[in-house]
Phi, psi and omega in degrees: 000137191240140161267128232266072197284342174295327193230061160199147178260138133295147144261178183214108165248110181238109198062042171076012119228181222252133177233157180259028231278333210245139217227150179215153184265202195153070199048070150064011183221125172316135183247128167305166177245148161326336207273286187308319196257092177262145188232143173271145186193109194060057164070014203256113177284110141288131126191218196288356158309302186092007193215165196256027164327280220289312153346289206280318189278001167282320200289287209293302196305325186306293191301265160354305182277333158264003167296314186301333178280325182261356129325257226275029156270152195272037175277131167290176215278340172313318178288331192276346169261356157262037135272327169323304173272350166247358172224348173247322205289320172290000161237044165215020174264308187301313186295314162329349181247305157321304195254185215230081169275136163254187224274305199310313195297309181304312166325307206274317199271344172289321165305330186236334154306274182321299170322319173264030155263284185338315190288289215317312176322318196092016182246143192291152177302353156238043142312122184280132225275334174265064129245335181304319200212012163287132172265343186243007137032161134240330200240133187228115178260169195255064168225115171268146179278151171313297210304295208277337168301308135303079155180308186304329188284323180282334166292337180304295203299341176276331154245021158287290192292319154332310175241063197270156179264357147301114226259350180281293229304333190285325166291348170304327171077041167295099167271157195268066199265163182209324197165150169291319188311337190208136168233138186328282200320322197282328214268337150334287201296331173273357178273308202280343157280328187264344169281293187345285202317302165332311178278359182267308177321288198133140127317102191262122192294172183226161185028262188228030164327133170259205218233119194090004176295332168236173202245137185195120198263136176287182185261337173295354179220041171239149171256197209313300194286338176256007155328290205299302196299351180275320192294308210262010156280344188266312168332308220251354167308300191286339180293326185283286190318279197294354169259030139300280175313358203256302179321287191297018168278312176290124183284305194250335159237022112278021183292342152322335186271022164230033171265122179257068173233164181273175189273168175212126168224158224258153193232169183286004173259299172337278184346286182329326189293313194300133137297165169313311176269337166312298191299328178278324190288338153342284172311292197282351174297306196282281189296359182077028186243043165242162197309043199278174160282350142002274195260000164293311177291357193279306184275033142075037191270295190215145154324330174248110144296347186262166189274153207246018156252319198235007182033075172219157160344115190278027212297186192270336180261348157275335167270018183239329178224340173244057138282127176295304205326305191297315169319339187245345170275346137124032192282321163294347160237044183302331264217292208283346199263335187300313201297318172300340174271328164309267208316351184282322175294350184257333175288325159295327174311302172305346177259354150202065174279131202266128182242129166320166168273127182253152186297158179261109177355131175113340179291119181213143214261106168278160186231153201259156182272157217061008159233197198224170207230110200301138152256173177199119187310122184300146170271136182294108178233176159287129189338292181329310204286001162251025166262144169275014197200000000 
C-alpha cells in the first residue's frame, strides 16, 4: 500500500491557530495543508476552522438558493411544493446528521420554508405552520417539518453510534452535539422512558376496540432494528403532541381540535385534482382564515360583525351554511339550481321532438359480391336524437 500526500491533508496549529507558515512532507512529496486546501470525507467539509461554522452557513445559502430556483420555475404552486418535498428536503437531511447544526438555525430555516409553502398554496402569511405539517390533523397535508426531520435524523445518529456493531465506535465515546437548547441524547433517553412506560402500562384499547384487535410488540422483546424504528417514531410522535398543544391554545384555527369528524388526509394525487384557487379556498375553509364577517372585524376591516340578512353572528360557518334567511330564499342553491334548469330546458326541448322509428342496433347490411356499398357521411347530431321516447 503507498501512501498518497495528494489526498491527504495537514494542519499546523501555533498559539491556538492554524498556519500555513510550516509545510510537511511525506517520502519527499508535500501534503497539502487544510488551510488552503479543504477537503471533503463521507459527504463531510474539514477545513481551517475546525469547526462547522463556515458548513452551516452553505446549508443555509444551499436551502435559500434552492427555494429561489423552485420559486422562479414556471410551475404551479402545488407542483412547486412537491419539489420541496421530494428535491430539496431529502439533500438536508444528511448535512443535518453530520454537522452540530443548532435547533434555533433550523428553527429559522423552517421559518423561510414555510413563508414560500404559504405562497405557493395560496394561503395567507398567517396560516399556521400545524396546519402545514400536522399529522393529527382533521385536515393532514404530505408535507414534512425541518425541525422534525432534524431531530429525527440526530436520533438516527445517536443511535448508529451507540448501537454500532463495532465495539472501538461504541467505546469512542462519540456525542451527538446539537445545542444548549435542545440534545439528542436526553430526547433518546426520554423516548426509550416512554416505550418503557408502555410496556408497564399495557395494551390499552383505543374506541370500541376489542381485547387482541391489534398486535402489539413490547418493547423488551423487539430487536435492535425495531428498537431503532420504534425510537425514532416516538421522536416525530413527541413533535406531533407539541404542536397539538400549540394548536389548542389557538382561538380559531385551532378550532378543529373541538370538532367530532373524521380525519382526511391528503395524498399528492388528491392535490393534483384541486384547482388553485379550490385548493386554497380549501385550506382557509378549515382553519378560519376567509374573508367572514368575523374575521374582517377581527383585522380591523370593518366595525359590524353581524350578518345583514338575519342580524345574527357573521361566523364562518354561518355564511357558509346556517343563515335561516339564505336557506329559505334558497341562496346556497343558487348556484346549483341555474345549472339543473339549463339541463332541464334542453331536455323538454328534446322530448318534444317528434322522433321517428330508428333501426334497431345490430343491424347489418350485406353486399353481393363485386359491388360496393355507397357511405354517407354521418350527419353531426345531438346524443338525444337517437332515442326513442
Amino acid at each position: 500500500m503507498k501512501f498518497k500526500a495528494a489526498k491527504s491533508r495537514s494542519v499546523v496549529i501555533k498559539k491556538g491557530q492554524t498556519t500555513k507558515r510550516f509545510k510537511l512532507y511525506v517520502q519527499n512529496e508535500e501534503i497539502p495543508s487544510i488551510v488552503t486546501s479543504p477537503i471533503k470525507c463521507l459527504g463531510r467539509w474539514f477545513d481551517a476552522s475546525l469547526q462547522d461554522r463556515d458548513n452551516i452557513k452553505n446549508l443555509k445559502q444551499q436551502v435559500e438558493e434552492g427555494l429561489k430556483k423552485i420559486d422562479r420555475c414556471g410551475l404551479p404552486g402545488k407542483f412547486k411544493a412537491w419539489l420541496y418535498q421530494h428535491a430539496l428536503l431529502p439533500r438536508l437531511i444528511w448535512p443535518f446528521t453530520l454537522y452540530e447544526v443548532p435547533r434555533t438555525t433550523v428553527e429559522a430555516l423552517e421559518r423561510i420554508t414555510s413563508r414560500h409553502l404559504r405562497k405557493w398554496l395560496g394561503v395567507p402569511p398567517s396560516f399556521t405552520s400545524i396546519g402545514l405539517y400536522g399529522k393529527s390533523n382533521k385536515l393532514q397535508l404530505p408535507l414534512s417539518s425541518l425541525v422534525e426531520e432534524f431531530k429525527t435524523a440526530k436520533a438516527r445518529l445517536v443511535l448508529t453510534l451507540r448501537d454500532s456493531p463495532d465495539e472501538f465506535i461504541r467505546e469512542a465515546g462519540i456525542q451527538t452535539r446539537t445545542s444548549g437548547k435542545w440534545s439528542a441524547t436526553k430526547y433518546v433517553s426520554q423516548a426509550e422512558n416512554a416505550l418503557t412506560h408502555k410496556d408497564i402500562v399495557g395494551v390499552t384499547a383505543v374506541g370500541r376496540e376489542g381485547i387482541g384487535a391489534r398486535k402489539v410488540v413490547l418493547w423488551s422483546r423487539s430487536d435492535l432494528k425495531e428498537r431503532r424504528a420504534r425510537i425514532q417514531s416516538e421522536v416525530r410522535r413527541a413533535e406531533e403532541n407539541a404542536r397539538q398543544a400549540r394548536a389548542v391554545e389557538m382561538g380559531a384555527q385551532g378550532a378543529w381540535t373541538t370538532w367530532n369528524t373524521a380525519d382526511r388526509r391528503l395524498t399528492w394525487g388528491d392535490i393534483w385534482k384541486y384547482e388553485p384557487f379550490q385548493f386554497s379556498f380549501f385550506l382557509r375553509s378549515v382553519y378560519d382564515l376567509l374573508p367572514s364577517l368575523v374575521n374582517l372585524c377581527r383585522w380591523g376591516l370593518t366595525a359590524e360583525q353581524k350578518c345583514s340578512l338575519c342580524d345574527r353572528v357573521g361566523t364562518l360557518e354561518h355564511v357558509l351554511s346556517s343563515c335561516s334567511t339564505a336557506l329559505t330564499q334558497g341562496r346556497y342553491r343558487w348556484r346549483h339550481d341555474l345549472v339543473l334548469r339549463e339541463l332541464a330546458d334542453l331536455l323538454e326541448k328534446e322530448r318534444k321532438k317528434e322522433h321517428g322509428n330508428h333501426p334497431r342496433h345490430g343491424h347489418i347490411a350485406f353486399v353481393k359480391s363485386g359491388e360496393t356499398v355507397k357511405t354517407q357521411k354521418p350527419t353531426k347530431a345531438s346524443i338525444l336524437d337517437g332515442s326513442r321516447d
